[in-house]
N, C-alpha and C positions, 0 to 999 in steps of 0.2 A: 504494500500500500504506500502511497506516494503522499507524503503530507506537506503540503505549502503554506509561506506564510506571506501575510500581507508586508507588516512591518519587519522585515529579515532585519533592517541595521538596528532598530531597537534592541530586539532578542539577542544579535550577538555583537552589541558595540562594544563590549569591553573584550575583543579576540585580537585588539592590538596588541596584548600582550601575552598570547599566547606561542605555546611551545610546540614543535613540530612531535606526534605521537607517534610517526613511524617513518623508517625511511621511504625513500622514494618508490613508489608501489606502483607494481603495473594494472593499468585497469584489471576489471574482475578475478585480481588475486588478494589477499588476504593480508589487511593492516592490524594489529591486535594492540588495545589500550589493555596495558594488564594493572592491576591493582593487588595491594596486601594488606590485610586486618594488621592492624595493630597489637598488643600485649591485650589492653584492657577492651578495645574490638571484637577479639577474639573469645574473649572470658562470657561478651555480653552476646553474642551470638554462637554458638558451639556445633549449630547444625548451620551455616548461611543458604543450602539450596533452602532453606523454610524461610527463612529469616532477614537475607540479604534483599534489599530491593536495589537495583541499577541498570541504568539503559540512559542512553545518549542521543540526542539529536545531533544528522549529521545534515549539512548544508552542502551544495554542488555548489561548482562553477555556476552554473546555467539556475543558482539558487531555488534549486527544488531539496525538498530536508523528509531526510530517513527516519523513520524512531528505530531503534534498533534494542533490541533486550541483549543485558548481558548477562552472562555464567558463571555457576561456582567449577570449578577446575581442580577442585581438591586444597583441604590441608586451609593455610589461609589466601588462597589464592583468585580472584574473579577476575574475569577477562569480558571486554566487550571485543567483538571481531565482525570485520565489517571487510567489505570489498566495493571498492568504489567502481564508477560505473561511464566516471568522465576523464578527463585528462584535465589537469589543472588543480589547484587551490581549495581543499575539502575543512571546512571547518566544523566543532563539534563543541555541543556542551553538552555536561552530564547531570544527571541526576539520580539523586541514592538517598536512601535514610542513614546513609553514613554520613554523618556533617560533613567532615571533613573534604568528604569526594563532591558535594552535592556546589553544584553550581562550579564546577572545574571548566575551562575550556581549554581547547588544543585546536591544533591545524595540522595537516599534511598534504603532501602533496602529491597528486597522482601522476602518472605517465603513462601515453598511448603505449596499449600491446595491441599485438597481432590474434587475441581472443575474439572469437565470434560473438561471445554475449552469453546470456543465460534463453533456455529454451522459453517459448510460448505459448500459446495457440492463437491462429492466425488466419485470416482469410476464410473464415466459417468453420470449416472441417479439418484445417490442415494445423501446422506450426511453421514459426519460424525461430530464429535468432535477430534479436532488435533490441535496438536503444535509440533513445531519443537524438536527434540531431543524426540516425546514422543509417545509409541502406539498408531494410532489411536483409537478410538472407535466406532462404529456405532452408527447412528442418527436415531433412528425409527418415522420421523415427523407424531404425530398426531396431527391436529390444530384445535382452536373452532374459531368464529367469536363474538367479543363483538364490535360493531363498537364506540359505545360512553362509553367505558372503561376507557376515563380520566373527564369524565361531569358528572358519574351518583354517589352520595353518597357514601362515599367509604368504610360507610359499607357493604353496598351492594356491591360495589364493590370485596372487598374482603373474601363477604360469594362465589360469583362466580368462586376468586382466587380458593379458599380453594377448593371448592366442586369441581372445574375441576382437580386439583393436583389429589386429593383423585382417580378422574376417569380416571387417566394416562395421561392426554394430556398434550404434555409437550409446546406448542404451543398457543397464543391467538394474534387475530389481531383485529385490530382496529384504528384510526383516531386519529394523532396529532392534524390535522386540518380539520375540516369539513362544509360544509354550511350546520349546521340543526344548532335547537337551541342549546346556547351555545357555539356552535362556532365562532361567534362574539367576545369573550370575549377572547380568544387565542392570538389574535395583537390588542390593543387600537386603531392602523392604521397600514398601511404599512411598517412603520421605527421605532416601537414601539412594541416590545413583552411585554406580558403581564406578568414580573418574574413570579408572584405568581402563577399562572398558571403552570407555568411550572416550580417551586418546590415543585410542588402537581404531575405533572408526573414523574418529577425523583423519587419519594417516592412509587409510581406505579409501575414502570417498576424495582425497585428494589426490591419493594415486591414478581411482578409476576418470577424475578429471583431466589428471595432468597428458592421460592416453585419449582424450576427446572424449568420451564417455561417460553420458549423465547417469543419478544413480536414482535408483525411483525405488524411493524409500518406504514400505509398509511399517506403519510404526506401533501396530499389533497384532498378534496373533488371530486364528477362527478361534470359534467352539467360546465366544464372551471373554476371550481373556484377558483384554487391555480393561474392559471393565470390571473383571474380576479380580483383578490387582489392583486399581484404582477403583474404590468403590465411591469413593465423594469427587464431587466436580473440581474441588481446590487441589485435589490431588493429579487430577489427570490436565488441569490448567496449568500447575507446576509443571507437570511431563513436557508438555508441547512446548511451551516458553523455553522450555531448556533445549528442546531439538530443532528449533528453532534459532537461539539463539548459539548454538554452536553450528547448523547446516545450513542455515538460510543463506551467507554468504559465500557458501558454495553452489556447483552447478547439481542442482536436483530437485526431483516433480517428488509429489507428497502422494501418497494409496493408500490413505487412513490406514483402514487393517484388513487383513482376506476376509472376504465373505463374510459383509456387516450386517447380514442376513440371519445368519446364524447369532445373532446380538440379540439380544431381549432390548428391546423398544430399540434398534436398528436406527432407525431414520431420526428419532429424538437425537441418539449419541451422537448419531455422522456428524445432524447439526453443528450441536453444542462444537465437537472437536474442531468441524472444518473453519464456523465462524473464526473461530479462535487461529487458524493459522491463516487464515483472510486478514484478519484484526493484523497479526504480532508479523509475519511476514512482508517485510518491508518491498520486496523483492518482489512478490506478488506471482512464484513459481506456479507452476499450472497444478493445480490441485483436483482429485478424484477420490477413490475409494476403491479396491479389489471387491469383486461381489459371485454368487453363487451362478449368475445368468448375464444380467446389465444394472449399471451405477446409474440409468437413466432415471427409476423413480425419482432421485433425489435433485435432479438438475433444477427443480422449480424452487428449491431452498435457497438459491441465489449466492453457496460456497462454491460450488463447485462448476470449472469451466474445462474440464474436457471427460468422456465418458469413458470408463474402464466394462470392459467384459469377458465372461467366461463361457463361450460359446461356438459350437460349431453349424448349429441353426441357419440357414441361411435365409430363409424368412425373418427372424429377429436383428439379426445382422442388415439384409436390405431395408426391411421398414421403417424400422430406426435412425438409419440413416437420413431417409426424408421426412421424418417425424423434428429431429433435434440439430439446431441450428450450434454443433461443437463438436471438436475432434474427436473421433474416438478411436480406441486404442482396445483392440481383444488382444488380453494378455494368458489365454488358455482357449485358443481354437483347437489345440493341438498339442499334447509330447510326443516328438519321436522318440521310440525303444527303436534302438540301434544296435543291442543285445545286452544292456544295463536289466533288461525287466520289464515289465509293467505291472501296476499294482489300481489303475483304475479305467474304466472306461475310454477317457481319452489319450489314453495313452496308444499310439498306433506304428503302424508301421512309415516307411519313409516315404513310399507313394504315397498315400493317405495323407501325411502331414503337409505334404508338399500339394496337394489339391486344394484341402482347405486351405493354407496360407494365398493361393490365388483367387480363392473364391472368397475371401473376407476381404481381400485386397480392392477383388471386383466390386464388392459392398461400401467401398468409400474406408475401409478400416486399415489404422495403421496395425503393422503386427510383433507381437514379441513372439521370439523362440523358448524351447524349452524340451532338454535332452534329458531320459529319466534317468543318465548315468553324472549329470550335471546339475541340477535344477533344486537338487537338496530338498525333498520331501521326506519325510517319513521312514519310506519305507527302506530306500537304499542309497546306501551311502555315496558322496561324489569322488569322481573319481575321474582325473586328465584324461585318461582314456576316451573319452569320449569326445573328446572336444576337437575331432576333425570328421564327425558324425558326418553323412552324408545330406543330412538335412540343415545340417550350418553350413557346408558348403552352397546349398542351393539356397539358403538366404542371401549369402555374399554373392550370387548370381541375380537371385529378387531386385539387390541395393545397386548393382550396378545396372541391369536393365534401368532402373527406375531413376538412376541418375542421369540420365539420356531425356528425360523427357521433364515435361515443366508439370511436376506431380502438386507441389502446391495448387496447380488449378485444374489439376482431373476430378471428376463428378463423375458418378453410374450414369453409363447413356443407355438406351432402349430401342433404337432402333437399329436391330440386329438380328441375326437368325442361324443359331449354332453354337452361341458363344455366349456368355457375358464378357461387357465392355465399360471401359472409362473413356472419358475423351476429354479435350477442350475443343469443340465443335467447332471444324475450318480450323484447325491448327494440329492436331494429332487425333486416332483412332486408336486404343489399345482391348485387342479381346482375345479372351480366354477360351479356349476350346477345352475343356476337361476331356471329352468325349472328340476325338479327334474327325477330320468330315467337314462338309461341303457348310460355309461359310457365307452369311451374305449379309452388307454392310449400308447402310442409307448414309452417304456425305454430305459435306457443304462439295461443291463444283469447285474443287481446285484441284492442285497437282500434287501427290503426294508419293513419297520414296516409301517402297514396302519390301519390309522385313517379317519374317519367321523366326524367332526368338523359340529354342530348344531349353525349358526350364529345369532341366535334367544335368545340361550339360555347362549351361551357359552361351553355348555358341550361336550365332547370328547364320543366317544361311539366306542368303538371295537368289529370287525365282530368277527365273530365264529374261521375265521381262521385269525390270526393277523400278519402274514405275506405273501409278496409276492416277488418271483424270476422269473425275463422271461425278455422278450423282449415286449410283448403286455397284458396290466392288460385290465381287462375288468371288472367291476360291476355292481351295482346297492346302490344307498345310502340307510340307515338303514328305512326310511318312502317315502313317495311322495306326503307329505301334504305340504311340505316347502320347500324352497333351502336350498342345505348343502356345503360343502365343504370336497373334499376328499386331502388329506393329505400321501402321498407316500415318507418317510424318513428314511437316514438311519442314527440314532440315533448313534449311536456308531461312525461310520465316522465322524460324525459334534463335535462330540466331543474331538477328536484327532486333528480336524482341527484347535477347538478353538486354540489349543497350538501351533501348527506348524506355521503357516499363518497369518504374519504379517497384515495383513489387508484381501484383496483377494488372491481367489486362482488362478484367472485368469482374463485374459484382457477381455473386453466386446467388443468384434467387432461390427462397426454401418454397414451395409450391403450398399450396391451399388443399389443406382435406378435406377434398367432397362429403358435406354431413347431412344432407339432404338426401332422407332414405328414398324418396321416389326415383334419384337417379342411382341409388345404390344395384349393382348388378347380383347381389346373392343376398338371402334372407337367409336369420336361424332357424334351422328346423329341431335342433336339441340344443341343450335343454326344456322340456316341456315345462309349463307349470310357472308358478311364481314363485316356487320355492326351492333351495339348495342344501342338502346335507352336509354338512362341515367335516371336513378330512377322510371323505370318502369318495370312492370312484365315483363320477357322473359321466356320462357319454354324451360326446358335443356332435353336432355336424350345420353345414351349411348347404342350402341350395339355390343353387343359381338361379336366378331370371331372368338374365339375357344369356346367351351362347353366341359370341365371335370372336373373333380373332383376337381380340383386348384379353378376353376370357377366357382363353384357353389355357393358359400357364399360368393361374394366380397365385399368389400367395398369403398365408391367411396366419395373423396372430391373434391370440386370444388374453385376455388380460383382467383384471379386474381389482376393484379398489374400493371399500367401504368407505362411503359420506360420514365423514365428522368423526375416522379413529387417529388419521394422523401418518394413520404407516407406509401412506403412496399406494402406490399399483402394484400389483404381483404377475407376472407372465406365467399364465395358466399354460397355453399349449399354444402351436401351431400346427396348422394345417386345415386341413379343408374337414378332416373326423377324426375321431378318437375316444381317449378319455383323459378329464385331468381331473383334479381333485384341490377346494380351496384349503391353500394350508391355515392353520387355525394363528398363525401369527399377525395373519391379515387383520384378525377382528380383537378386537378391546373386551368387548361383551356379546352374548347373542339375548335377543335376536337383532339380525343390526342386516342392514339394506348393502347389497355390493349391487353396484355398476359394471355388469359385463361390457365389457368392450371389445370389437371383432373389427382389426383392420383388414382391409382386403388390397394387395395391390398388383396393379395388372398388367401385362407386357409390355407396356409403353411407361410402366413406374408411375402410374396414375394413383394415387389412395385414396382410400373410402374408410368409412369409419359407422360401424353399426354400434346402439346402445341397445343394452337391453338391464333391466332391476329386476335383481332377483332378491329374496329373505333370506338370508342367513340362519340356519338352525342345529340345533344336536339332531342327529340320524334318528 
């Protein structure tokens, strides 16, 4: 959060006589005001993480001013650490319930480095790298999963660093705080952080910066357990403030905790936590939450700005995407077993994982990896061996394909037949053929250079005739033993574009869901009745009333959300039938009214949006 003031030389006219707080610092790297309790400071405080209050207002050049919290650091030690963000002239006063520090001021002085910035979200769906007064640059998130990336030997830790840089991922996530082994050892107790602990993560999350690599931080375990160790609010306010106040001025996205579903009152907690690093994060890093399905319920709470998901769905995955105007990020479409194991559901093979990654990809989603001999679950132990998996290889094929093309402004395109496709329309075509076979593509009438992109191999193969002009491309990919990707670009355009186009070339419109059931094309046929059993099967289906070509491939999610409990919406089911069952976290009390809701969307990625209210009851 950016805080401004009117009167800047009032607030700090007395900085003429201030003293420089650190050397010469290159932007977004790490200036530290350190401070030391005194004999009788010390006597009258004995815990300071409870007790200590301090944080600093810092001023830019371009006088825009930070608040920043600062940290106990062990022993009598607190540190404020900050990373400026301009080049030039950074002044600061502090404040503390320590007299002596409270009303201190300093100045340092910053120097241009060659850092891109800290990450964002950008241009509707996507990110970048930006600062004020500066080009942005685009963010192409590839992520892995290490979840116990600050507990496992750090030279292993950092043959994983190394080997992921080397394979382009500029992204790793993992657990401040976890309930597996070793996560014990993170807080002594509730009102007691463990320093040393967590001067072995800052030495982590500085390494995985210093190799380009943001660290996207869950900062608690599933199964309640940040709330079951923080049982009162001042407890888990203290938490954040402190990982905050030691990470924020590094490069890293915040993923509350896994699957805040699993949370007893979920969406209350997300709240409370996410306000609070909105609030105390100066920096204003992109903020979400790890979840069982999609982070989307929570997006209307107004913390959080890009969507985290755990899905291989491709109906929740498309929908969503034209539903919510923020990036989203599926961070479990997929583990490859690689011969580590598998120990759940999605845990698959390397074809498999390598499909979904391009059919969430086709979904507007950005993607994180995650090898089950790597990824640090549960079940089995991590282990390097895995870290040249054939499925990080085809990431670092993904990043580089995708570095070719101007991915900040690709959107899901629809008119297509064989494939799913992204495009920036009259500027690139990119579609996916899962199912290898005769292709056909609706353009803007220009001339475009076409490629076959082999997502297996990485290699590029060009037809006989290397380009094409029209209005309707139609092929076939170079074999039909594998999926490929066809690639329709006009190279020369994109390169003029570089220069011209300060960021985008154009605004991303979110479209309008059609909520007029008269033009809705399918009706519920199940659930009958006005009434629904609570956590038991029910069988859904829909039917259709119109039948054409719109209709023929639809996609259907099912969802639902009780008036006045607080908890959001729950993603019951997709598709067109089945069965789902409402879980009883949904509801506060019975008997209590849900709001079924049935998107439907249709081969041109048209949405419709059916309501129906049903009672909530014991079976």
């Amino acid at each position: 959060m950016i805080y401004r003031i009117a009167a800047a030389g009032v607030l700090f006219s007395a900085l003429l006589s201030a003293q420089p707080a650190c050397p010469e610092t290159p932007t977004y790297s790490i200036c530290e005001i350190v401070f030391e309790l005194s004999d009788q400071e010390a006597q009258a405080h004995p815990n300071p993480y409870l007790s200590v209050q301090i944080h600093a207002e810092f001023r830019s050049p371009e006088a825009r001013t930070f608040l920043m919290p600062g940290f106990w650091d062990g022993g009598r030690r607190l540190v404020i650490r900050f990373a400026p963000m301009e080049a030039g002239r950074w002044d600061y006063r502090v404040t503390s319930n320590i007299s002596r520090w409270n009303g201190m001021i300093g100045h340092f002085t910053a120097v241009e480095s060659d850092s891109k910035g800290f990450v964002r979200a950008a241009n509707v769906h996507h990110f970048s790298y930006t600062e004020r007064g500066r080009r942005p640059i685009p963010h192409l998130w590839m992520g892995d999963t290490c979840y116990r990336f600050a507990f496992i030997g750090r030279e292993l830790f950092e043959q994983i660093v190394d080997r992921r840089a080397e394979q382009k991922f500029n992204h790793i996530r993992g657990l401040v705080f976890g309930n597996f082994p070793g996560g014990e050892k993170v807080y002594l107790d509730p009102d007691t952080p463990n320093v040393a602990y967590f001067q072995e993560l800052d030495r982590r999350i500085l390494y995985m910066n210093s190799k380009g690599i943001t660290a996207d931080l869950i900062l608690g375990g599933d199964r309640n357990h940040l709330a079951d160790f923080f049982p009162s609010w001042r407890q888990r306010q203290r938490y954040i403030r402190y990982v905050v106040a030691r990470y924020a001025p590094m490069n890293v996205t915040w993923q509350l905790v896994q699957e805040f579903e699993e949370y007893k009152d979920g969406r209350d907690l997300m709240k409370e936590l996410g306000g609070l690093l909105k609030k105390l994060d100066p920096y204003g890093h992109p903020r979400s939450t790890h979840t069982t399905s999609t982070a989307a319920p929570l997006l209307d709470d107004g913390w959080m700005d890009y969507i985290v998901y755990q899905t291989s769905d491709e109906a929740l995955e498309a929908i969503e995407h034209q539903l919510y105007a923020a990036p989203q990020v599926n961070a479990e479409f997929a583990y490859e077993n690689s011969g580590a194991g598998a120990t759940h559901r999605h845990h698959v093979d390397t074809d498999t994982f390598r499909k979904r990654l391009w059919i969430a990809t086709m979904s507007g989603m950005y993607p994180t990896y995650g090898n089950t001999g790597t990824y640090g679950g549960r079940g089995i132990e991590i282990s390097a061996e895995y870290l040249d998996a054939p499925g990080a290889q085809q990431m670092t094929h993904w990043y580089d394909f995708f570095s070719r093309t101007r991915h900040w402004e690709l959107e899901p395109y629809y008119d297509v037949d064989g494939g799913r496709a992204l495009a920036l329309p009259g500027i690139e075509y990119i579609v996916y053929l899962e199912k290898p076979g005769p292709v056909e593509l609706v353009t803007e009438k220009r001339e475009y250079q076409i490629y076959w992109f082999n997502p297996i191999t990485g290699e590029f193969v060009r037809p006989k005739k290397k380009k094409y002009k029209g209005e309707r491309f139609s092929g076939r990919p170079p074999t039909l033993d594998h999926d490929w990707v066809l690639h329709l670009s006009r190279d020369g355009k994109k390169a003029s574009m570089a220069k011209r186009y300060y960021f985008e070339s154009r605004p991303v419109l979110m479209q309008e869901v059609e909520l007029d059931p008269k033009r809705c094309p399918y009706e519920i046929a199940e659930p009958p009745g006005e009434t629904l059993p609570i956590d038991t099967p029910v069988r859904f289906s829909l039917r259709l009333t119109r039948e054409t070509r719109a209709t023929s491939r639809m996609l259907f999610l099912w969802t639902g959300e009780v008036a006045g409990a607080g908890t959001g919406y729950q993603v019951l089911a997709t598709g067109k039938e089945g069965e789902f069952r409402v879980p009883r976290r949904l509801v506060r009390r019975l008997p209590a009214n849900m709001n079924l809701r049935v998107y439907g969307m249709n081969t041109y990625g048209k949405v419709y949006l059916l309501n129906r209210v049903y009672t909530l009851q014991e079976k």
